[in-house]
PLY file of the C-alpha trace (Angstrom):
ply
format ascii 1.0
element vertex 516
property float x
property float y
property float z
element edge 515
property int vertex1
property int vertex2
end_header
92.92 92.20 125.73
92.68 92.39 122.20
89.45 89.45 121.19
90.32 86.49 118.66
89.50 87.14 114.72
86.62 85.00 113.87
87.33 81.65 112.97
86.02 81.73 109.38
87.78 78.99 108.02
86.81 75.29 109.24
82.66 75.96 110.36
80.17 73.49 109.42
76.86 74.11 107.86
73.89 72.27 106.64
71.76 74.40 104.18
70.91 72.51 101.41
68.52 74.96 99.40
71.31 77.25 97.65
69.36 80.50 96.71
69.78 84.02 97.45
68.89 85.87 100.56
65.96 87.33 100.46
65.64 89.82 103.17
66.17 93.09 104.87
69.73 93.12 104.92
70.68 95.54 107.99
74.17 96.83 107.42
76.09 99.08 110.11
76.76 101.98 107.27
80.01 104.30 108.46
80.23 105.66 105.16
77.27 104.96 102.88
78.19 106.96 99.84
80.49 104.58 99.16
78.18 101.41 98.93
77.11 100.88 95.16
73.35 100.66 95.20
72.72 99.24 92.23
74.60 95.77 93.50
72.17 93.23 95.72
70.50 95.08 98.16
71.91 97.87 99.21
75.35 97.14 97.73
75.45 93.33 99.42
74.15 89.82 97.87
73.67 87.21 100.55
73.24 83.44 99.46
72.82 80.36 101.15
76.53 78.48 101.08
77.09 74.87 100.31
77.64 72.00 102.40
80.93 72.53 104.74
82.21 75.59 102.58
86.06 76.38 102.54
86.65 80.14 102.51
86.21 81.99 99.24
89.40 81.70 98.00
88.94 83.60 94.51
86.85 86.07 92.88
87.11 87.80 89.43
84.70 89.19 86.53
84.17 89.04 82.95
84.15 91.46 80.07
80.21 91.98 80.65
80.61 92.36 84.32
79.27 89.23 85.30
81.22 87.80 88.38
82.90 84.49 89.26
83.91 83.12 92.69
84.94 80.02 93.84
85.43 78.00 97.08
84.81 74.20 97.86
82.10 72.08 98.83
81.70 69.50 101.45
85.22 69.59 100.78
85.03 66.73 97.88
84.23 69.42 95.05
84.75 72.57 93.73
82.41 75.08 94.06
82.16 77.97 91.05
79.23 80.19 91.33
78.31 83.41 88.70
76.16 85.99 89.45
74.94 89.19 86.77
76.13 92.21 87.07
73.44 93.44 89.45
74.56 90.80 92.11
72.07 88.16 91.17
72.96 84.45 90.27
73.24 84.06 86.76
70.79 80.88 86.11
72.14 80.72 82.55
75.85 79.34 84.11
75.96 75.73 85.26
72.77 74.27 87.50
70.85 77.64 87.84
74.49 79.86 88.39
76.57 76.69 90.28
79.26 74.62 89.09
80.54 71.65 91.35
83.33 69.08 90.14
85.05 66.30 91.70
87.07 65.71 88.80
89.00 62.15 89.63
87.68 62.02 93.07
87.99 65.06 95.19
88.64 68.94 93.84
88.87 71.76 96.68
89.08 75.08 94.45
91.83 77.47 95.31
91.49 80.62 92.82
89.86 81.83 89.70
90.94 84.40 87.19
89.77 85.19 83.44
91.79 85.81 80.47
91.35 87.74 77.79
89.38 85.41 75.65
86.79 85.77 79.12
88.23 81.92 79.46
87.34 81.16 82.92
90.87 79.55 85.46
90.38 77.57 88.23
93.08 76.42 89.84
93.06 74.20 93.31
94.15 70.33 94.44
92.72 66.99 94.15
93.16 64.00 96.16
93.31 60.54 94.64
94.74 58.25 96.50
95.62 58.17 100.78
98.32 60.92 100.89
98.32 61.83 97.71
97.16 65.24 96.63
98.19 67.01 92.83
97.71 70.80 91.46
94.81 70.84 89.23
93.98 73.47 86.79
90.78 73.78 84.35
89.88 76.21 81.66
86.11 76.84 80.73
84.96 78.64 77.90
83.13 81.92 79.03
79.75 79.87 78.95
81.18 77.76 81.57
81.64 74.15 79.41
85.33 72.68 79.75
87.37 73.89 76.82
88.50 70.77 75.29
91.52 72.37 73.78
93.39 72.30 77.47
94.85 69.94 78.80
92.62 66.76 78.96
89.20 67.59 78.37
89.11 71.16 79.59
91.57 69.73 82.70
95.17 69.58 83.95
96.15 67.53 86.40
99.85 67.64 87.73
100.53 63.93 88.98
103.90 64.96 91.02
102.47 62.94 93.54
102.58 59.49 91.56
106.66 59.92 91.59
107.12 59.62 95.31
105.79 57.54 97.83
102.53 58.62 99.87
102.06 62.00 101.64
103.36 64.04 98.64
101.99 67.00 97.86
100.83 69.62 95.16
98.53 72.30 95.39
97.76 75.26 93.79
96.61 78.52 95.51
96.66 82.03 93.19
96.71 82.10 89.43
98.55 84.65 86.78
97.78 84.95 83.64
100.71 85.88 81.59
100.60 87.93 77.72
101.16 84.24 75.36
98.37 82.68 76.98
100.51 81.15 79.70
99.37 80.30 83.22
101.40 80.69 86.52
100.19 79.16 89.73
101.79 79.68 92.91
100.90 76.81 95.76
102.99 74.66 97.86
105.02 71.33 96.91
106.24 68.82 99.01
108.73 66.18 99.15
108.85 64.56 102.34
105.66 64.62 104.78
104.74 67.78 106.80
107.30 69.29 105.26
106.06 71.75 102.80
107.75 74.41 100.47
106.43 77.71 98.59
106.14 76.76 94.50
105.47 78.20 91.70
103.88 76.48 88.43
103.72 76.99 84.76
101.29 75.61 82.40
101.38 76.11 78.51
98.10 78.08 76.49
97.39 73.93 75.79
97.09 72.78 79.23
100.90 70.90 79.94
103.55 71.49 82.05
106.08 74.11 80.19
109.32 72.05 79.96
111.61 75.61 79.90
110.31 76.82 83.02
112.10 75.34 86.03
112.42 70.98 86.28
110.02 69.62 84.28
107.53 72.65 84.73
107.58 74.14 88.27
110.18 75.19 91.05
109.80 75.04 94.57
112.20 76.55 97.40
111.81 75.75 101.45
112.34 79.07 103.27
112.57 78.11 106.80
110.75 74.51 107.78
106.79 74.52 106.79
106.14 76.87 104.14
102.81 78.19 102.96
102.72 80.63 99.94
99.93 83.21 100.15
100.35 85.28 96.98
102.12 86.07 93.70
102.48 88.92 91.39
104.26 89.50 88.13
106.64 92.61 88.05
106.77 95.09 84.50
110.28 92.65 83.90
108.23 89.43 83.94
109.99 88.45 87.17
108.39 86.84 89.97
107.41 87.97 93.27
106.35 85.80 96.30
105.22 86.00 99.66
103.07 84.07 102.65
104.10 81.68 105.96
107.26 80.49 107.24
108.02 78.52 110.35
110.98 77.18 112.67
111.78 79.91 112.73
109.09 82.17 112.41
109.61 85.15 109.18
107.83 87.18 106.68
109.24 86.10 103.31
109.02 87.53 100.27
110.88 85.80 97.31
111.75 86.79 93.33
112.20 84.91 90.36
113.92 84.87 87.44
111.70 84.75 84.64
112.95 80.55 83.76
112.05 80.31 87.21
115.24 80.42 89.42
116.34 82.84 92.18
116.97 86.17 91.45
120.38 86.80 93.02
119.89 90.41 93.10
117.09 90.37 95.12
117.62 90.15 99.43
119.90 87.56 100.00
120.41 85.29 97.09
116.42 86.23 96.43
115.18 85.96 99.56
114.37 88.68 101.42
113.22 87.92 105.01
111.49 89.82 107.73
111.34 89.10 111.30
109.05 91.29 113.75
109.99 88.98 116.53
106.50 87.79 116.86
105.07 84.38 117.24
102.31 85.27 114.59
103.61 86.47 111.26
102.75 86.15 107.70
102.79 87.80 104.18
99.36 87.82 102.49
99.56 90.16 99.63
102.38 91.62 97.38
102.45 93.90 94.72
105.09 95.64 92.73
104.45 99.43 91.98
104.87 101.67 88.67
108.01 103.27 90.24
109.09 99.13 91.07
109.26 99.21 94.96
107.10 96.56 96.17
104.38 96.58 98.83
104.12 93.71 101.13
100.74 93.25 103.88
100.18 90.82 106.11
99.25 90.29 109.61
101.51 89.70 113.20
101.00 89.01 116.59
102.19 87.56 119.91
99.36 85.27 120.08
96.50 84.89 117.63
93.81 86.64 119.52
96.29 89.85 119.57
97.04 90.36 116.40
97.42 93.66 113.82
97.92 94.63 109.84
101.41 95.22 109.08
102.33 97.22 105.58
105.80 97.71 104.54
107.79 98.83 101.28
110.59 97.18 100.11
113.19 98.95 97.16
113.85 96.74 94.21
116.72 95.20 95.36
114.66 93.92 98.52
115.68 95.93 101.37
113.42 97.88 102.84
112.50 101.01 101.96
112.72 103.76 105.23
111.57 106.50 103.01
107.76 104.65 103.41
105.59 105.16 106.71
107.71 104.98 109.54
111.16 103.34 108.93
109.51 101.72 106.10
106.44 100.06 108.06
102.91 101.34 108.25
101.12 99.21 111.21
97.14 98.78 111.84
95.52 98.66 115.14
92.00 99.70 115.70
92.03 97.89 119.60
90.35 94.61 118.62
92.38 91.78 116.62
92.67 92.74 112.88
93.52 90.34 109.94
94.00 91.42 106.11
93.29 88.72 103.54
93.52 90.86 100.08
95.10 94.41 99.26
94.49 96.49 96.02
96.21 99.27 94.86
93.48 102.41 93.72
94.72 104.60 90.34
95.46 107.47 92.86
98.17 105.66 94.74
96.31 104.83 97.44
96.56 101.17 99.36
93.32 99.73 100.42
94.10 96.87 102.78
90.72 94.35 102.70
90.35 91.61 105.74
88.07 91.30 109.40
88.53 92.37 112.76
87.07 91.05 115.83
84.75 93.82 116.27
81.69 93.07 117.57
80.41 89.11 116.07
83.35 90.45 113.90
83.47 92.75 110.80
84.35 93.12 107.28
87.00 95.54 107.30
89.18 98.03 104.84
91.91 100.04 105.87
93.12 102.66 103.48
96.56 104.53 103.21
97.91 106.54 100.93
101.41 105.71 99.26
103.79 107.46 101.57
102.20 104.66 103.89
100.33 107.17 106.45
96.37 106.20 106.76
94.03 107.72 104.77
92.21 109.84 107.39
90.39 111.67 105.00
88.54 109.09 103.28
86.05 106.25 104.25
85.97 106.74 107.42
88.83 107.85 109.28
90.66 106.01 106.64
88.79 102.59 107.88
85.91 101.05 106.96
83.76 98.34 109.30
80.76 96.25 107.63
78.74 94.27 109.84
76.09 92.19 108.25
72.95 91.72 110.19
75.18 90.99 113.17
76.84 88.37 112.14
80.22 87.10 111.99
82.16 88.00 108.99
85.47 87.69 107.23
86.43 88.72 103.69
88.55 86.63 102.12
89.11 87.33 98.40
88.74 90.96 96.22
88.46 92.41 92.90
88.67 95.70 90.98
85.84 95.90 88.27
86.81 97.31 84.67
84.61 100.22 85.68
86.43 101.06 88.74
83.89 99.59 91.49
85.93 97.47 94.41
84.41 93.66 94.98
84.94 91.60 97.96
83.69 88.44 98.88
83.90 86.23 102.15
81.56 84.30 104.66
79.15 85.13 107.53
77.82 83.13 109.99
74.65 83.18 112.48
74.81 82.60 116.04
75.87 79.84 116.97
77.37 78.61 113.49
73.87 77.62 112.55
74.03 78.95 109.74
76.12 80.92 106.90
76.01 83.40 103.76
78.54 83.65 101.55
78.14 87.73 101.14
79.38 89.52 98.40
79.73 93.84 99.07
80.55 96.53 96.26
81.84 99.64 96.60
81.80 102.93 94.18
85.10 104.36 95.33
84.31 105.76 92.04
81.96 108.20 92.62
81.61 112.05 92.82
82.66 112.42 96.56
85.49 109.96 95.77
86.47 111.74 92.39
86.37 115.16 94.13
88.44 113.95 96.93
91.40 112.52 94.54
91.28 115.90 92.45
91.71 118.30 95.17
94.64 116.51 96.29
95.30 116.30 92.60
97.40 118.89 90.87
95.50 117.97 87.66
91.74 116.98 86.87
90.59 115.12 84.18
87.17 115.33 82.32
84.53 114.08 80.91
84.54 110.57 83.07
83.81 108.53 81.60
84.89 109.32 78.58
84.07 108.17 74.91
86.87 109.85 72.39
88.53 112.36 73.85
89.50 113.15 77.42
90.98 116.72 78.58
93.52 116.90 81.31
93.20 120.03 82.64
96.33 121.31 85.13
95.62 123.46 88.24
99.01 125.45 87.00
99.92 125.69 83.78
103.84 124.53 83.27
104.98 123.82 79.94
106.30 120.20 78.82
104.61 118.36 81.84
105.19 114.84 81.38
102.02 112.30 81.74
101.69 108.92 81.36
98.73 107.22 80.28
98.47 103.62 82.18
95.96 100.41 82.24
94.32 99.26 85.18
97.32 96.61 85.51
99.76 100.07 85.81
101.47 99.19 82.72
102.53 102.62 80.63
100.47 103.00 77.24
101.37 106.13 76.36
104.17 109.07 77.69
103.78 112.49 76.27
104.12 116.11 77.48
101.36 118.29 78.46
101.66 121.66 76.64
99.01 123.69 77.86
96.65 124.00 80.94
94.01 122.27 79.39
95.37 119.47 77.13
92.52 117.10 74.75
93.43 113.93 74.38
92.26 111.12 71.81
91.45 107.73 73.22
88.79 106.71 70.88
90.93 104.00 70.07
91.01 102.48 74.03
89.08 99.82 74.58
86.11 100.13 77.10
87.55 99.80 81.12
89.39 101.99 83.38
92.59 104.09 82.87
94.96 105.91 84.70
96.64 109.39 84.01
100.01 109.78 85.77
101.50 113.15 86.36
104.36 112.55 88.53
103.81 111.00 91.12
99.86 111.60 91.12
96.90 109.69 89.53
93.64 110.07 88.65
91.51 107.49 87.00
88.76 107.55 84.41
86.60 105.24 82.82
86.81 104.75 78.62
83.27 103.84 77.71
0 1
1 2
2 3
3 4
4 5
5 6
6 7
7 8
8 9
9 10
10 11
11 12
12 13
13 14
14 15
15 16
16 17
17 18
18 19
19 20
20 21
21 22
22 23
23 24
24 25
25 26
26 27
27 28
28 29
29 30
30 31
31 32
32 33
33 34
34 35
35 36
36 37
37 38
38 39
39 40
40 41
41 42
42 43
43 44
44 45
45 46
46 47
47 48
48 49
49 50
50 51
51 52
52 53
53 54
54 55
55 56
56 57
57 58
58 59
59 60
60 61
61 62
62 63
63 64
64 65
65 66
66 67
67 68
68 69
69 70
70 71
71 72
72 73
73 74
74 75
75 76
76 77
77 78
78 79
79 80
80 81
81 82
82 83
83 84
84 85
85 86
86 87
87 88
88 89
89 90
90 91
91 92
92 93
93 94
94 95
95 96
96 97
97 98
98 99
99 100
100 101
101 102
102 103
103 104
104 105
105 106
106 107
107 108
108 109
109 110
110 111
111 112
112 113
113 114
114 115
115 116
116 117
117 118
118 119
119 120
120 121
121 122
122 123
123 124
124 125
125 126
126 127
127 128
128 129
129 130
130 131
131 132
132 133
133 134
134 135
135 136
136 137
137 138
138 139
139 140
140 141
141 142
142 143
143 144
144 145
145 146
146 147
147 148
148 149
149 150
150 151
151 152
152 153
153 154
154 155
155 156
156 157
157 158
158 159
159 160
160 161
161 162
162 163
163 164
164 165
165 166
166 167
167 168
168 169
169 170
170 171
171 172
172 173
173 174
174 175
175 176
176 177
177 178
178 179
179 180
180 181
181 182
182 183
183 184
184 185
185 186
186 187
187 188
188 189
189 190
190 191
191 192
192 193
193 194
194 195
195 196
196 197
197 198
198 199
199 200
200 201
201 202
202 203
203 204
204 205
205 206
206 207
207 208
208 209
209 210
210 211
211 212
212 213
213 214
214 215
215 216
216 217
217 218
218 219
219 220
220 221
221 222
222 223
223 224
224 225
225 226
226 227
227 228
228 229
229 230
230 231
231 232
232 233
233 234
234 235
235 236
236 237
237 238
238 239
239 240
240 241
241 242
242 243
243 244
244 245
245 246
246 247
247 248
248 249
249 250
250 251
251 252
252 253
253 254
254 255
255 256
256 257
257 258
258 259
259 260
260 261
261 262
262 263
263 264
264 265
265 266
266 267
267 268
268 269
269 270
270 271
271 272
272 273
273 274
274 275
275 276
276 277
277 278
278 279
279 280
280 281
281 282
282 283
283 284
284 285
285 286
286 287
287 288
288 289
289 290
290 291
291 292
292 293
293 294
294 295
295 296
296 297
297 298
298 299
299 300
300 301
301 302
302 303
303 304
304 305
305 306
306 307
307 308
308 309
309 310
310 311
311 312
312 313
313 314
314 315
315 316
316 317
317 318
318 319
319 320
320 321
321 322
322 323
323 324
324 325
325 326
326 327
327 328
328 329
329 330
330 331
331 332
332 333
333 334
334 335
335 336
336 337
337 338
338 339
339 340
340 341
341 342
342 343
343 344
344 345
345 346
346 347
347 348
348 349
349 350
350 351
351 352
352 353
353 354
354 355
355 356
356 357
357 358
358 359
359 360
360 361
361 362
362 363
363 364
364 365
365 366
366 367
367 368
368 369
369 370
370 371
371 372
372 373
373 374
374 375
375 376
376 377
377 378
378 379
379 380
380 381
381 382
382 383
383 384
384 385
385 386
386 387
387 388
388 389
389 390
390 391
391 392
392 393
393 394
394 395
395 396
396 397
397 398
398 399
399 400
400 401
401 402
402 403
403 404
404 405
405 406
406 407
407 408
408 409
409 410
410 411
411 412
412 413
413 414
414 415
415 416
416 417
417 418
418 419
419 420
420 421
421 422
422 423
423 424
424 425
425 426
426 427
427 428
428 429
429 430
430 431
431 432
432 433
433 434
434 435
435 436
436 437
437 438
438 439
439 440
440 441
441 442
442 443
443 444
444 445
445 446
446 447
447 448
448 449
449 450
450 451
451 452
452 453
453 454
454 455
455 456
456 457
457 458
458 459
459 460
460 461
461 462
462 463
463 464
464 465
465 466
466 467
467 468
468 469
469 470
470 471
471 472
472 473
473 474
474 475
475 476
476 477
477 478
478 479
479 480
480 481
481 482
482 483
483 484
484 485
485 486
486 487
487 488
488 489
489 490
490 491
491 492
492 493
493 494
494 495
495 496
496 497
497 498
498 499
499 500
500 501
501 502
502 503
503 504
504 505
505 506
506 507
507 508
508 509
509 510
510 511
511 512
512 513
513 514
514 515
């Protein structure tokens, strides 16, 4: 019998000293090469959590690698915390690397993201009156003041609540920063009590609702009775991708919109396209659309939720799945305990790493890693998985990040015995690293040197084949530059990149590299 995935979500604490951990911070190393030393101690930072923490819900980082994360407090406030670069709190941010905010009565955070202008987004609900609870979204400047030039003060509240009776509902849950400075938040709306539907949000550069997008600024659709949205992701089209819970009856969906916010037709059924595994547990967490447009979908299912495993599938761009992928189209994750996956990021080689806990032990951080036919990475972490355990207590990660530089983030909470206690634990990993580097270029037909790179970067072939195409893509996978490759060993100029990771695309393989 497969044992229950730690409850991470509801525990109660009382520490109410926040500082970091200092200590020896004992952690069951599989595969230590990949821990980045230079973060915390020994690639982890522990700290003391708030009062009655929610899970982390968001983390991200700015230009100068400082990092953001934010979760709730005593559920009344949100809860934004910045640590340096090295994994230390940043005692220049807020009250000594903390921001808390009730705005107009009670703020539980949701997500965090930065634009451009290293603008920090929080997104989340309040609740301000018995029932009533309304999307909130505020913009700080990168020193962490409100920006007075959004929305009211730095703040934008939605009020849908005030037009209908008690027991209405907005919230907002994941936040996408589009090119013009817009923001998209997808979250939940409802209309009638316990009775909630998947919705998407747009906010103008200035903080208001954008009129053009949907009714009056947002659309919401009910998939099957209570809804829950888990993520979002913008496709290379600007279209809209959705996924998370649905019940009565129980399905995985996954939903596209049009760019003003409507069903896409062409998509599934009417722009729905809807899995059932026949399972009492089942739920979409993460989706992501790929450079050749299929679109990955993770989650987790189960006949009860102390039996549960990590489900991957591929879907083709008109929604139906795609049996070229894994088996049938489905790649499935079961390591003999109960396995959850919270967050999934795509590496520059094509690779999936899946990011979650199993019940392992107290429990465990855990990754999971396949590679994009869908088939599990046997030859890298460690046997293509990856447990953490933190001093031996119980952990979960919730929320993940890849750096400009390359290096994966993750964030959740641990717990002592007996819920005593609780860390909120942050662990970095240097996937990019020599062993990591080596691994991606044998399997490579290509290398590509010196990394990182300053002005010019050579992309040397294993075979020499004249007019190779290659593609030169962001870390987002969007195309900078096509050309063809002329010779074996082929110099090209990117002194005019700006610093952060790249990715060179020769068919259907990738290698990254860092511009300095």
């Amino acid at each position: 019998m497969k044992k229950s995935l730690p409850t991470l979500f509801c525990f109660v604490v009382y520490i109410h000293a926040f500082s970091q951990i200092q200590q020896n911070i004992n952690i069951a190393f599989q595969a230590p090469q990949y821990f980045d030393l230079t973060f915390g101690t020994n690639g982890v930072a522990l700290f003391d959590t708030p009062e009655n923490p929610n899970s982390i819900y968001g983390i991200a980082t700015q230009s100068d690698g400082k990092i953001l994360a934010v979760t709730s407090s005593n559920n009344i406030q949100y809860y934004l915390m910045r640590l340096n670069a090295d994994g230390s709190l940043d005692s220049t941010f807020g009250q000594n690397g903390i921001i808390e905010d009730t705005l107009i009565g009670e703020a539980l955070g949701g997500d965090v993201q930065v634009d451009e202008q290293d603008r920090i987004i929080i997104t989340g609900y309040v609740y301000h009156s018995f029932g009533q609870e309304d999307l909130f979204v505020v913009r700080l400047l990168p020193d962490g003041t409100y920006d007075n030039s959004f929305g009211v003060n730095g703040v934008f509240i939605a009020y849908t609540a005030e037009l209908w009776p008690a027991n209405k509902h907005s919230y907002g849950k994941k936040i996408k920063l589009l090119n013009d400075g817009s923001i998209l938040v997808g979250g939940n709306f409802s209309y009638q009590e316990n009775d909630f539907d998947v919705a998407v949000y747009k906010i103008t550069p200035d903080g208001q609702f954008d009129q053009s997008f949907g009714v009056n600024g947002y659309v919401y659709y009910q998939i099957s009775g209570h809804n829950t949205l888990r993520d979002i992701d913008i496709q290379s089209d600007g279209k809209i991708l959705m996924t998370g819970h649905a019940f009565n009856p129980v399905l995985v969906p996954v939903l596209r919109l049009n760019l003003d916010g409507s069903l896409d037709t062409t998509f599934g059924n009417n722009g729905k396209a809807l899995h059932d595994f026949m399972l009492a547990y089942q739920y979409g967490v993460a989706v992501k659309q790929l450079s050749n447009h299929k679109i990955l979908v993770a989650g987790t299912k189960g006949p009860t939720n102390s039996q549960l495993d990590i489900f991957l599938y591929r879907l083709n761009e008109n929604g139906l799945i795609d049996s070229s992928f894994g088996n049938n189209g489905f790649a499935l994750y079961d390591n003999g305990f109960s396995e959850g996956v919270n967050s999934m990021q795509l590496l520059p080689n094509g690779d999936i790493l899946l990011l979650g806990a199993d019940s392992h032990g107290n429990g465990d951080f855990l990754l999971a890693c396949f590679d994009s036919t869908g088939m599990l990475k046997t030859n890298f972490l460690h046997n293509g998985k990856l447990n953490i355990d933190l001093n031996g207590n119980t952990e979960g990660m919730s929320a993940s990040c890849i750096q400009s530089d390359g290096k994966i983030l993750f964030v959740g909470l641990t717990s002592a015995p007996f819920w005593t206690s609780g860390n909120i634990s942050f662990v970095r990993l240097n996937l990019f690293n020599s062993s990591f580097n080596e691994l991606a270029e044998n399997e490579s037909q290509f290398k590509v040197f010196p990394n990182p790179a300053s002005d010019q970067l050579t992309i040397s072939l294993k075979e020499s084949q004249p007019n190779t195409k290659c593609i030169l893509l962001d870390q987002s996978g969007k195309a900078l530059r096509s050309f063809n490759l002329t010779n074996r060993d082929n110099v090209l100029d990117i002194h005019s990149l700006e610093q952060g990771l790249y990715i060179v695309q020769i068919n259907s393989q990738s290698l990254k590299f860092v511009k300095n």
